[in-house]
C-alpha positions in Angstrom: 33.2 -13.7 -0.9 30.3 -11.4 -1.4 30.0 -8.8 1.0 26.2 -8.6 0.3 25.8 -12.5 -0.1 27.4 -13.4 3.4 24.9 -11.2 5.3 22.2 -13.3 7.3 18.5 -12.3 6.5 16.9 -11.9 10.1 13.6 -12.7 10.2 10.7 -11.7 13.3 8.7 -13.9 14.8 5.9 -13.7 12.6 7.2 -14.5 9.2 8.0 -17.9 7.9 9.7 -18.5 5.0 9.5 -21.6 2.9 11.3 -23.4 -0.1 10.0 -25.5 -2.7 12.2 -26.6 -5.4 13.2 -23.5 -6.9 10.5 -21.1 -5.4 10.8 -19.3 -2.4 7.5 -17.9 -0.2 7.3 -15.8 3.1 4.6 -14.9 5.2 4.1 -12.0 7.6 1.7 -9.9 8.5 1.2 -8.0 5.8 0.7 -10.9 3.3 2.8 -13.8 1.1 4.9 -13.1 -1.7 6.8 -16.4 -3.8 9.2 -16.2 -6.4 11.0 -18.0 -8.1 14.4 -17.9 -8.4 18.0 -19.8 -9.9 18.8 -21.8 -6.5 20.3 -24.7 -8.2 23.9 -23.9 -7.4 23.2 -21.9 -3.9 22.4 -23.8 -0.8 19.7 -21.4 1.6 19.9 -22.9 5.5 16.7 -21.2 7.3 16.4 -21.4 11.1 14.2 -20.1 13.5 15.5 -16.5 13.3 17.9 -16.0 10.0 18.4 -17.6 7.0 21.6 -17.6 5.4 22.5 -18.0 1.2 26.1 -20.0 0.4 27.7 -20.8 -2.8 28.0 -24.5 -3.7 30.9 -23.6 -6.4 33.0 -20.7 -7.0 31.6 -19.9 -10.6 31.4 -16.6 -12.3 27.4 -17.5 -12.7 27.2 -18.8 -8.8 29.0 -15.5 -7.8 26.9 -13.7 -8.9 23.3 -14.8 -8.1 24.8 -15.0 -4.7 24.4 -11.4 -3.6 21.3 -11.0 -5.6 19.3 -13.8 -4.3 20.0 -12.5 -0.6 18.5 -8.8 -1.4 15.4 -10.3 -3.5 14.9 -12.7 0.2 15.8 -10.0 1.7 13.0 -7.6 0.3 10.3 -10.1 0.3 10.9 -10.5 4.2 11.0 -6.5 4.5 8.3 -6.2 2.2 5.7 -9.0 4.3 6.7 -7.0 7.6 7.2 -3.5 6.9 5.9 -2.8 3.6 7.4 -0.6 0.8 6.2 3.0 0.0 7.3 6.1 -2.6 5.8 9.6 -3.1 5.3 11.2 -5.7 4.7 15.1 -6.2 3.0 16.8 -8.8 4.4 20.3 -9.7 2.8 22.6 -12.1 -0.1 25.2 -12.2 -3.3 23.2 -12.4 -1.5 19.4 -12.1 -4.0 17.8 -9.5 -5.1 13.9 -9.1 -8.3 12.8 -7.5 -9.3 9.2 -6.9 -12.5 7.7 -8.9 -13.4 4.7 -8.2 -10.9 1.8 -9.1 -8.3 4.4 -11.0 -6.6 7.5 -10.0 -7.9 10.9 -12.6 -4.4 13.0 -13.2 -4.8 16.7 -14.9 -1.4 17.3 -16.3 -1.8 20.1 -18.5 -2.8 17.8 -21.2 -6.3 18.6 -23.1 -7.5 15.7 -21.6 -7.2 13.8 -18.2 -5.2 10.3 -17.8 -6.7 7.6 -16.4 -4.5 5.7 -14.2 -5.8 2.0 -13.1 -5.0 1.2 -9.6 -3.2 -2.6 -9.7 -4.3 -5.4 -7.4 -1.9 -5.5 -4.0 -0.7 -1.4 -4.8 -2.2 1.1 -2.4 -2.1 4.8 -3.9 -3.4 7.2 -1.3 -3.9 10.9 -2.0 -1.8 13.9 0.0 -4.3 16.8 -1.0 -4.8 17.0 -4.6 -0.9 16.9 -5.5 0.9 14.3 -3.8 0.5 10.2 -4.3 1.2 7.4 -2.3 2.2 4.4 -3.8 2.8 1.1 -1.5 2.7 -2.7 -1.0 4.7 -5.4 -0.2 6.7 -6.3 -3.2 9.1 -3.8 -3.9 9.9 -4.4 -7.4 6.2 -3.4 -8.2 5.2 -0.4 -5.8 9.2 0.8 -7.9 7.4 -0.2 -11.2 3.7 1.3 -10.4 5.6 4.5 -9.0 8.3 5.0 -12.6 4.5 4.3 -14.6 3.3 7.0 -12.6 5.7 9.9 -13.5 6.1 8.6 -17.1 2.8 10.0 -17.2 4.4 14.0 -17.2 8.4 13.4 -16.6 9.8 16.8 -15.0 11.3 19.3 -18.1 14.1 21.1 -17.2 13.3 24.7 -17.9 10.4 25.4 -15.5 10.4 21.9 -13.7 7.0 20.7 -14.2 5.5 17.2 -13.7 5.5 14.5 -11.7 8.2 13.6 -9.6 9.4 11.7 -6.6 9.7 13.6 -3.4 12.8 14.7 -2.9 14.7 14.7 -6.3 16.2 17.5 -8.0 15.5 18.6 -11.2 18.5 20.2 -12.5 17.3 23.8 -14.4 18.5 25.0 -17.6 18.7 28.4 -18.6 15.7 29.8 -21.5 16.8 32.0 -24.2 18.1 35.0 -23.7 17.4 38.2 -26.0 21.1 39.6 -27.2 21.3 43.2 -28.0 
């Protein structure tokens, strides 16, 4: 039995979720999200409160969607009521981002600044001129819009420039040293 699978999705007051054929949507508060997803050999029982993903077989293929269809339910429902957010820092002598009008303007010690478009249903928000934002309700695409973001100017290793998300650690490596 899957550990992850077997665990009820609770659900507030306030959201709904809803199944049609092989799409799921929930509503909250924050907005809908739908997707669809391989529910021809799970069974999903919603009730007022939780709802609840089983196995209809014991296939390698059923096994498996079985945990991942309760996280992605499981995320959506998160997603309508709480939301989903990552920063990101920018580290480096002159590496600032300012917002202009529908996109985000990033200097990152390049001899020109990048022009970041700012998707429909992503927030980015500005910390000062060095930190960003980025949140929504679907997690796979604040995740997505936030890995875009520090592809821009990944951190190197020797003096741990760029873009990063806060809290990870760039391992250092040593520069050359001068032998006598």
């Amino acid at each position: 039995m899957s550990l992850i699978g077997s665990k009820p999705v609770a659900l507030t007051s306030d959201t709904t979720v809803s199944i049609e054929r092989n799409t799921i949507t929930v509503k909250g508060p924050k907005g809908e999200l739908s997707q669809s997803l391989p529910l021809d050999t799970l069974k999903i029982q919603i009730s007022e409160d939780k709802v609840e993903v089983t196995r209809k077989n014991e296939e390698k293929q059923t096994k498996a969607y079985h945990g991942l269809v309760r996280s992605i339910i499981n995320n959506m429902v998160e997603g309508v009521t709480k939301g989903f957010s990552k920063k990101l820092e920018l580290v480096g002598t002159g590496y600032r981002v300012k917002k202009q009008g529908n996109s985000l303007s990033f200097s990152l010690g390049f001899s020109h600044p990048i022009e970041f478009p700012i998707p429909e249903g992503i927030n980015l928000d500005l910390e000062g001129n060095n930190v960003v934002i980025v949140s929504g309700i679907d997690k796979q695409q604040v995740g997505q819009i936030a890995a875009e973001i520090r592809s821009l100017r990944k951190p190197e290793p020797y003096k741990g420039k760029g873009v990063r998300y806060e809290g990870e650690v760039v391992r250092r490596k040593a520069g050359k040293t001068a032998t006598v």
